[in-house]
C-alpha positions, -999 to +999 in steps of 0.1 A: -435+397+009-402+387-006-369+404-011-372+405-044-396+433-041-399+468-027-435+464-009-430+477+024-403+500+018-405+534+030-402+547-004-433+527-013-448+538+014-443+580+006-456+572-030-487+551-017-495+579+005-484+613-018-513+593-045-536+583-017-533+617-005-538+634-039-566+613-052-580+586-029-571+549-015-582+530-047-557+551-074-528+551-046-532+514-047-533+513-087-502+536-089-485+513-067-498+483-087-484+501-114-455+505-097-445+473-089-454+451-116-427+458-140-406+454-108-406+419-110-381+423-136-358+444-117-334+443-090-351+452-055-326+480-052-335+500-086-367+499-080-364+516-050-336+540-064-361+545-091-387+554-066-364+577-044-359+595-077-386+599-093-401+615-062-376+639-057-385+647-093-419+646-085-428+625-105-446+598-089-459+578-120-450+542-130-434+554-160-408+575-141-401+547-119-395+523-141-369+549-165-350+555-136-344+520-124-338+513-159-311+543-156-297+526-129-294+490-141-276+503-177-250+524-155-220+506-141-229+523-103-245+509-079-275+519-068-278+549-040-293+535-010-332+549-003-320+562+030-295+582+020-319+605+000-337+631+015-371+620+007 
């Protein structure tokens, strides 16, 4: 694991499980796959900021993620930090 990505975050962790949860081990893992791949791309702290939000949206997809770090790196603000939202 590397800083420049968000495995292992707790934010990674609630959407691994919410998925897992909701429809098994293997698609939690895809969604996170999903997730994270576009990531790469991105700084580490919009993708959790994009993960933070979309969850409080609840909408735990890869296509929500990824819009709202995407938000987040067009703004001129900083990202919020993860543990700051109630998640």
């Amino acid at each position: 694991m590397t800083d420049s990505t968000a495995v292992g975050t707790r934010p990674t962790k609630i959407m691994y499980a919410a998925e897992a949860t909701a429809h098994g081990e293997r698609v939690g893992t895809c969604a996170l796959i999903e997730v994270l791949l576009p990531a790469r791309h991105m700084d580490h702290e919009q993708v959790v900021a994009g993960l933070a939000a979309a969850y409080r949206a609840g909408a735990l997809t890869a296509d929500a993620v990824a819009l709202e770090a995407r938000k987040l790196a067009e703004s001129d603000g900083d990202p919020i930090p993860w543990h700051t939202v109630d998640l």
